[in-house]
Structure formats: structure tokens, C-alpha cells
C-alpha positions as CSV (number, residue, x, y, z in Angstrom):
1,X,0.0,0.0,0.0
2,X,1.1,3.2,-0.8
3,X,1.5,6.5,1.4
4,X,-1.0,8.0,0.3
5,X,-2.9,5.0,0.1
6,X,-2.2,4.4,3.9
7,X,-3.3,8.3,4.8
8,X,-6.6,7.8,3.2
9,X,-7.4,4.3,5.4
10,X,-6.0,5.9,8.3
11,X,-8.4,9.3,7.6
12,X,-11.8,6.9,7.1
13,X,-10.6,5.2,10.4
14,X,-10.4,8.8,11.6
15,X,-13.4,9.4,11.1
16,X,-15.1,6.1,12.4
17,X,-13.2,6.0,15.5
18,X,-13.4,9.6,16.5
19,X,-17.3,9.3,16.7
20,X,-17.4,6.5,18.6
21,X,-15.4,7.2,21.4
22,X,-17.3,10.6,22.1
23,X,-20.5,8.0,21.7
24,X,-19.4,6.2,24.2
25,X,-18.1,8.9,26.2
26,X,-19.3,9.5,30.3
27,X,-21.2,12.4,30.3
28,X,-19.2,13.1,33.5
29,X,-15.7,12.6,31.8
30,X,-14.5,16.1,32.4
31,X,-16.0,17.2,35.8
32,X,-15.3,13.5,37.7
33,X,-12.2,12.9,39.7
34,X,-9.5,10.7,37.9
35,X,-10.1,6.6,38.9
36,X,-6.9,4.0,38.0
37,X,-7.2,2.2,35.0
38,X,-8.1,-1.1,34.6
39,X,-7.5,-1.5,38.3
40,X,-8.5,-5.5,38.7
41,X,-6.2,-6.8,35.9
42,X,-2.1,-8.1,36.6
43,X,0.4,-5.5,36.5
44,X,1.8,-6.7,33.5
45,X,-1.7,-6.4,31.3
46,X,-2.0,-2.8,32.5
47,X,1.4,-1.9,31.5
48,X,0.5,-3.4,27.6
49,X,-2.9,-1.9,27.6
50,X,-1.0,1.4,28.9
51,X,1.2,1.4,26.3
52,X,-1.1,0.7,23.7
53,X,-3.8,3.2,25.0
54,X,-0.9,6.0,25.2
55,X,0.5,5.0,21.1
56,X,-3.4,5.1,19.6
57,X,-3.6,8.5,21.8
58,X,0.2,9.7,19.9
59,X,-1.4,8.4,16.7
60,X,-4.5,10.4,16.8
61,X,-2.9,13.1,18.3
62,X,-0.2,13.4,15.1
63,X,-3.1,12.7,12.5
64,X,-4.9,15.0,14.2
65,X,-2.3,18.0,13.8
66,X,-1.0,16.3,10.1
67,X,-5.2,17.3,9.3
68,X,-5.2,20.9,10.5
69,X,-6.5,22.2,6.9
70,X,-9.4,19.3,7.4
71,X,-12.6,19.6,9.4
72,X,-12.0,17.4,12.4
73,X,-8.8,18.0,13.3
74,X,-9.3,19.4,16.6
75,X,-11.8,16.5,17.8
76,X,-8.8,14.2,16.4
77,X,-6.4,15.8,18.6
78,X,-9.0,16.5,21.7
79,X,-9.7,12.8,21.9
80,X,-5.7,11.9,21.4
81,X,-4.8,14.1,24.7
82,X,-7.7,12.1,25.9
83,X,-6.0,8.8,25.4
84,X,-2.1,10.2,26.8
85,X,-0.6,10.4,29.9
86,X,0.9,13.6,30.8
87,X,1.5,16.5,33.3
88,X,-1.2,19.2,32.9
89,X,-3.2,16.7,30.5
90,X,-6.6,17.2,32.6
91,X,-6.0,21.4,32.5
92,X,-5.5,21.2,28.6
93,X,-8.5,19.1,28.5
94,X,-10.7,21.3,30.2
95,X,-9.3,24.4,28.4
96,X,-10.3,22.4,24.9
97,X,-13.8,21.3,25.9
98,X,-14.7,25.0,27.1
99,X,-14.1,26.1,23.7
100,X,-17.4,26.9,22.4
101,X,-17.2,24.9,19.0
102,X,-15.3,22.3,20.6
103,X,-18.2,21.3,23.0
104,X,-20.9,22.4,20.7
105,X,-19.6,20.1,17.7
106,X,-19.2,16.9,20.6
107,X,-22.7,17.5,22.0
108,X,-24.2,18.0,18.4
109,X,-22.3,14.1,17.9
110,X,-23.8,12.9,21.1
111,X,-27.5,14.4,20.3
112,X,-27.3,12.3,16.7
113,X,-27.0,9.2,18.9
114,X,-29.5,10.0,21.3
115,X,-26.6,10.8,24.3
116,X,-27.4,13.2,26.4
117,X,-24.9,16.1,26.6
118,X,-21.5,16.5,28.3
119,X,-20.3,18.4,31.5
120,X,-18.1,21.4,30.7
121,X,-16.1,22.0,33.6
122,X,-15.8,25.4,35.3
123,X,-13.2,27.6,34.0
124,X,-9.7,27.7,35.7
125,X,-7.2,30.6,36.8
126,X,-8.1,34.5,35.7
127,X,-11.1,33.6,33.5
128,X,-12.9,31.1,36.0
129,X,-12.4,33.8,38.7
130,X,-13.4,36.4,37.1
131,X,-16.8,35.0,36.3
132,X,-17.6,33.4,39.6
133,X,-16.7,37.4,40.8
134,X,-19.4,38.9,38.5
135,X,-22.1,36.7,39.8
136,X,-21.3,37.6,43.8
137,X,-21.9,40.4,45.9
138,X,-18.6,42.5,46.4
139,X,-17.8,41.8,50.1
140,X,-15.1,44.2,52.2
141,X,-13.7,47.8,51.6
């Protein structure tokens, strides 16, 4: 099989996969704590399926960039952080699912498969406080 040959399969299995896995999404995904992987399996399976998880999440994540002129791209590479494991991973998360088209687009999915819609997390740092602030009564000097 050619490249170009290969991008093409690996675009349709874009485009099959991404939609599934915000199907099958928790609604909760983004506001719920963290919980351990695959916690009742050996060490050694979690370790594969760890790896695995973390290489389809580096492959989505690349294909998702490589498709930046393509509509897509940004639920490609939304769902690849999903898959990593990295420092900050949950704040860049939340700062991608509060983007209005981001969330709009993966609810509109959800809504074709009769899913309810997702949880957008509050906002973080100076944004998040500063519209938590508009809604309370000033208190002190």
C-alpha cells in the first residue's frame, strides 16, 4: 500500500473512531475525579494496555495535527490528549472542551446518537475567577 494510500485508510478510520469514542463517552468525563485504570487486571496487562492506549492516543494526536487544513482536526487531537498520559493533560483538557465549538460540535455528535450532553467543567485561573466574581456580591472595603 502506498502512502498516500495508507493516509486515506487511516483518515476513514479517523473518522469512524473519533465518533465512537465521544459516543461512548461518560457524560461526567471532564468534571469526575480521575479513577486508575483497569485497576482488577495483573500489572503486566495494565502496563501493555498502557502502552497501547498511550501510542493510539500519539497516533490520533499526530493525524490530528497532520489534518489541521481538514474539518475534524481538533476533535482528532481532543480525543488523542484524551488517550495520553501527561503533566497538565486534565487542565488542557478542560481548556479544549470549554471552547465553544469544541463542546458544541461533541454534544451535536452525542445528540445524533440519542446521548445526552456532556459536562463542561468550570473555567480555571483568571477567566474562571473572574466569572464566579461577576455573579457575587462584592464583600469588604
Amino acid at each position: 500500500m502506498s502512502v498516500s494510500g495508507a493516509g486515506v485508510v487511516a483518515f476513514l478510520a479517523t473518522m469512524v473512531l473519533i465518533p465512537i469514542l465521544i459516543i461512548r463517552m461518560p457524560t461526567d468525563y471532564f468534571v469526575r475525579e480521575e479513577v486508575p485504570l483497569w485497576p482488577g487486571l495483573r500489572r503486566e496487562w495494565r502496563l501493555v494496555l498502557f502502552g497501547a492506549k498511550n501510542l493510539l492516543g500519539g497516533i490520533l494526536l499526530l493525524g490530528g495535527l497532520a489534518m489541521v487544513v481538514l474539518p475534524g482536526q481538533v476533535l482528532t487531537i481532543l480525543v488523542g490528549i484524551m488517550l495520553l498520559n501527561f503533566p497538565g493533560k486534565r487542565r488542557l483538557e478542560h481548556w479544549l472542551i470549554r471552547r465553544c465549538s469544541i463542546h458544541r460540535t461533541i454534544n451535536w455528535i452525542r445528540a445524533k446518537r440519542y446521548r445526552p450532553p456532556l459536562h463542561i467543567p468550570p473555567a480555571y485561573g483568571r477567566e474562571g475567577s473572574a466569572a464566579r466574581e461577576r455573579g457575587k456580591p462584592r464583600t469588604g472595603p
